[in-house]
Backbone as CSV, one residue per row, in Angstrom:
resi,resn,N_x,N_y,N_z,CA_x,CA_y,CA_z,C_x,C_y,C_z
1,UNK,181.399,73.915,22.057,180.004,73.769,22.444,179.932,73.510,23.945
2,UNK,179.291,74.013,24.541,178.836,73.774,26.324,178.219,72.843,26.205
3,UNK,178.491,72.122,27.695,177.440,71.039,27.823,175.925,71.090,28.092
4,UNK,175.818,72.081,28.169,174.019,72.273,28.288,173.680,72.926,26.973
5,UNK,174.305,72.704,25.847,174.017,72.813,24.164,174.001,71.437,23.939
6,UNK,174.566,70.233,24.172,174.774,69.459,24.030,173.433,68.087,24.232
7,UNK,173.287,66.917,23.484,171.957,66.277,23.891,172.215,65.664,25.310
8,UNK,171.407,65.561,26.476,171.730,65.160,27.442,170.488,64.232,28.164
9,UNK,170.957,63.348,29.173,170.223,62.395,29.426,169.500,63.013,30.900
10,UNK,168.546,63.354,31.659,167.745,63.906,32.340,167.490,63.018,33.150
11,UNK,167.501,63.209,34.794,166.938,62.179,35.851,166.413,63.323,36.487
12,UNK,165.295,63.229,36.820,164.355,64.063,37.723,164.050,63.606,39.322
13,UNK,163.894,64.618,40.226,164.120,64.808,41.031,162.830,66.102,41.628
14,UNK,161.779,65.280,42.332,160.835,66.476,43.131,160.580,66.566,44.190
15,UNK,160.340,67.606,44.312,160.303,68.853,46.011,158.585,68.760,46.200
16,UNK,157.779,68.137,47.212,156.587,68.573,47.077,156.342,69.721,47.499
17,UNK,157.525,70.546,48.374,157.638,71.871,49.188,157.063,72.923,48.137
18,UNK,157.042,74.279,48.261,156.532,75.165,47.646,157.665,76.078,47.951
19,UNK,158.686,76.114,46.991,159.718,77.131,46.851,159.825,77.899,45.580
20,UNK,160.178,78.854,45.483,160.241,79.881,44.445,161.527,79.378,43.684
21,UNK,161.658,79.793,42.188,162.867,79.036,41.500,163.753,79.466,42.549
22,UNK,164.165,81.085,42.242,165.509,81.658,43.098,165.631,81.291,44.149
23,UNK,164.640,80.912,45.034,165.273,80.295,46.277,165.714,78.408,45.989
24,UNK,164.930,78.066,45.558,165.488,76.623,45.074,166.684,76.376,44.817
25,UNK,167.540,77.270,43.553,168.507,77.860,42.645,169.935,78.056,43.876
26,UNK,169.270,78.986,45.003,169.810,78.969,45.823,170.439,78.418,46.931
27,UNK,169.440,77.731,47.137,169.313,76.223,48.031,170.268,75.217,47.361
28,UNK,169.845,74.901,46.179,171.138,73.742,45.649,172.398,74.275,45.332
29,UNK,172.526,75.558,45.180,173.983,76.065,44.873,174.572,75.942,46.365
30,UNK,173.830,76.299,47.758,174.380,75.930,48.418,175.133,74.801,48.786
31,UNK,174.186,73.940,48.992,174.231,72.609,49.530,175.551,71.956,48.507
32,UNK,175.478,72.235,47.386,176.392,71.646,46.607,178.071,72.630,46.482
33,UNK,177.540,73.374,46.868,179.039,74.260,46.828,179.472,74.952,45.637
34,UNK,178.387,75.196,44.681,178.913,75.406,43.206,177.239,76.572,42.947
35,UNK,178.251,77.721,42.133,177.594,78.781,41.895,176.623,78.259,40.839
36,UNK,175.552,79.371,40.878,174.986,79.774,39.393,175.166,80.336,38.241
37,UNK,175.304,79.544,37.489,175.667,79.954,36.051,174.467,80.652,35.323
38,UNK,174.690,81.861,35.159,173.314,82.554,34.546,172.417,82.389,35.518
39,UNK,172.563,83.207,36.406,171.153,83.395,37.449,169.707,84.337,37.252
40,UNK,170.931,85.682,35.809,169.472,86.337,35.453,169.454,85.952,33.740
41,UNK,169.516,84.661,33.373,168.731,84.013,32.474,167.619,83.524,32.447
42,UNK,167.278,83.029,31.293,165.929,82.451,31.140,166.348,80.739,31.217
43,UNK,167.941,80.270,31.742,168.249,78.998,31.923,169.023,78.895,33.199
44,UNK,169.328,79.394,33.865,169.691,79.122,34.876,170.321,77.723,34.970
45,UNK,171.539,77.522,35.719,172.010,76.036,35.965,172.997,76.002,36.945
46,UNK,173.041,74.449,37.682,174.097,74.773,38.386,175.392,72.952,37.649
47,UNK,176.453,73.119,37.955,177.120,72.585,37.617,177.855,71.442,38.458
48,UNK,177.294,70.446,38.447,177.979,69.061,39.481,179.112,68.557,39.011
49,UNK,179.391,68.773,37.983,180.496,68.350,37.359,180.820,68.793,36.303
50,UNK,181.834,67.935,35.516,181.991,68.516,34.042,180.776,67.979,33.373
51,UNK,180.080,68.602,32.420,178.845,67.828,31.098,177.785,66.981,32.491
52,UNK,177.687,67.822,33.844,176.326,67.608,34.570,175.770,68.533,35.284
53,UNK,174.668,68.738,35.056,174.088,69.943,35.243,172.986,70.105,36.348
54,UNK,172.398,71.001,37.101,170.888,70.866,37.398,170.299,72.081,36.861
55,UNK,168.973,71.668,36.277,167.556,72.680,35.952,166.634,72.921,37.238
56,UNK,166.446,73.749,37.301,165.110,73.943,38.315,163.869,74.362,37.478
57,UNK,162.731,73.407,37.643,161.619,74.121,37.116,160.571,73.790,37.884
58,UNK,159.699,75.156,37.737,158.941,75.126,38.934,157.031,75.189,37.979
59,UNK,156.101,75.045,38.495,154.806,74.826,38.560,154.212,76.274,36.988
60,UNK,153.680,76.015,36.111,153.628,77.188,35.340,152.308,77.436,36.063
61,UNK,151.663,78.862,35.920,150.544,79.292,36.280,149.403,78.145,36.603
62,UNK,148.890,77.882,37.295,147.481,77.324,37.878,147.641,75.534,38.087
63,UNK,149.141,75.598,37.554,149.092,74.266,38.528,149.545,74.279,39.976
64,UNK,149.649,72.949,40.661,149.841,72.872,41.973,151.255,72.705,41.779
65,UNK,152.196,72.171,43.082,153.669,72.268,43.034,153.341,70.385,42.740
66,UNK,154.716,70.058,41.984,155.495,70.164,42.783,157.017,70.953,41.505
67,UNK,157.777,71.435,42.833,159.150,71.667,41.848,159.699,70.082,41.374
68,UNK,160.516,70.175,40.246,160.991,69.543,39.930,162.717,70.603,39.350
69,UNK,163.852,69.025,39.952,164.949,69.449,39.974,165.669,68.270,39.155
70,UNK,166.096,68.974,37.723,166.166,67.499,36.426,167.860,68.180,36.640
71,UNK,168.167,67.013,36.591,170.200,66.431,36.676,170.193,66.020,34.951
72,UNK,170.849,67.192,34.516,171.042,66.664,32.752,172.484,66.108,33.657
73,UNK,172.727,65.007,32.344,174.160,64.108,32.248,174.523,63.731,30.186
74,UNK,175.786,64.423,30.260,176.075,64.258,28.772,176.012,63.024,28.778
75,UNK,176.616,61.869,29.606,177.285,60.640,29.808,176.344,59.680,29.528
76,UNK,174.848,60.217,29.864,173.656,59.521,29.940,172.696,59.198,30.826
77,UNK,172.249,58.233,31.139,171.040,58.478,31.950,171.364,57.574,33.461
78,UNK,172.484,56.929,33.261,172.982,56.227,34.660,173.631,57.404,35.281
79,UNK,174.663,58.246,34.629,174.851,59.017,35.300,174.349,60.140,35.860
80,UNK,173.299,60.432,35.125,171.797,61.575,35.476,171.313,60.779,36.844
81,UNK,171.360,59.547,36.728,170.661,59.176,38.073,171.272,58.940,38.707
82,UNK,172.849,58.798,38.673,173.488,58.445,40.152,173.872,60.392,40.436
83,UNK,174.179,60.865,39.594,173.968,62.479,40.335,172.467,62.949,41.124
84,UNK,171.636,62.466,40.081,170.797,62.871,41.566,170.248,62.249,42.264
85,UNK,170.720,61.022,42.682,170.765,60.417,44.365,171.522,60.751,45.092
86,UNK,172.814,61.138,44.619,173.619,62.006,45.435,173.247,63.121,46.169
87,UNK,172.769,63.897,44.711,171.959,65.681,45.463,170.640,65.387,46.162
88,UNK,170.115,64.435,45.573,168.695,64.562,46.967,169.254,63.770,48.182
89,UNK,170.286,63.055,48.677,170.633,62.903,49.989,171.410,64.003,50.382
90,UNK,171.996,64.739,49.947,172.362,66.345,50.162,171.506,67.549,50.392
91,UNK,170.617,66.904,49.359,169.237,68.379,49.846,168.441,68.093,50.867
92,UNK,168.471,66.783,51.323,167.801,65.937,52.139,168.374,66.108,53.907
93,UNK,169.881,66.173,53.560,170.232,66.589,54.789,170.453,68.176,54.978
94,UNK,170.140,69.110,53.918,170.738,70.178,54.174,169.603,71.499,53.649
95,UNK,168.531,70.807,53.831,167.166,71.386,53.829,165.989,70.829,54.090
96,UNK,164.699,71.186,54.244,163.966,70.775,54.862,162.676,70.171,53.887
97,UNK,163.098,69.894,52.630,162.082,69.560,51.557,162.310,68.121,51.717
98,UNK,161.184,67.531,51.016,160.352,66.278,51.151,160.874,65.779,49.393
99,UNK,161.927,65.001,49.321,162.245,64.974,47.956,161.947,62.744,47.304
100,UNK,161.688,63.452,46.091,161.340,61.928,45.510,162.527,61.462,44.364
101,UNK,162.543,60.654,43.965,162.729,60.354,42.306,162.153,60.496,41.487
102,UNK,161.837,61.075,39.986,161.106,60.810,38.911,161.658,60.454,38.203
103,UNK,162.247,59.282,37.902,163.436,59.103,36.744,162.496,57.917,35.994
104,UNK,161.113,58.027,35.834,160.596,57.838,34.956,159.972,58.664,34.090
105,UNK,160.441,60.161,34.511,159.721,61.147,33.554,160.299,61.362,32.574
106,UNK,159.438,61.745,31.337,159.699,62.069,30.059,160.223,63.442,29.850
107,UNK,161.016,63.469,29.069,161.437,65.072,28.881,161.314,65.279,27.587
């Protein structure tokens, strides 16, 4: 079983910027050094580790932005959130988006 079959613990992470998934997708594969897994899926992910992941999801029709960038963690939800304090001081220095925490959002 893969780890993104697997139940996983989610820390969120938003962009108030206005980026398109693929460039987002792109942007963190950079910054992090690690490809896209399934880029022409309907799941797209990139891989921080073993069993940690990032989602990009972006605004569905007629809402406003913001993106949101959710860090699944098999391990749980400390480690969902210490991965993405890591990646938003990485996206932080290595792009020009305005990034928050949501690691009170529900998934």
């Amino acid at each position: 079983m893969l780890a993104s079959e697997r139940e996983s613990a989610v820390a969120t992470l938003v962009a108030s910027d206005a980026v398109d998934k693929l460039s987002a997708l792109d942007a963190v594969a950079r910054a992090v050094g690690a490809p896209i897994v399934g880029p022409a899926t309907s799941q797209p992910r990139i891989f921080l580790a073993d069993d940690v992941w990032v989602v990009i999801e972006i605004p569905k029709f007629g809402e406003p932005p913001p993106l949101t960038i959710d860090v699944h963690a098999v391990e749980g939800r400390g480690v969902a959130q210490g991965h993405a304090l890591a990646l938003m001081e990485t996206l932080q220095l290595e792009t020009t988006w305005t990034i928050i925490t949501d690691f009170e959002r529900l998934h």
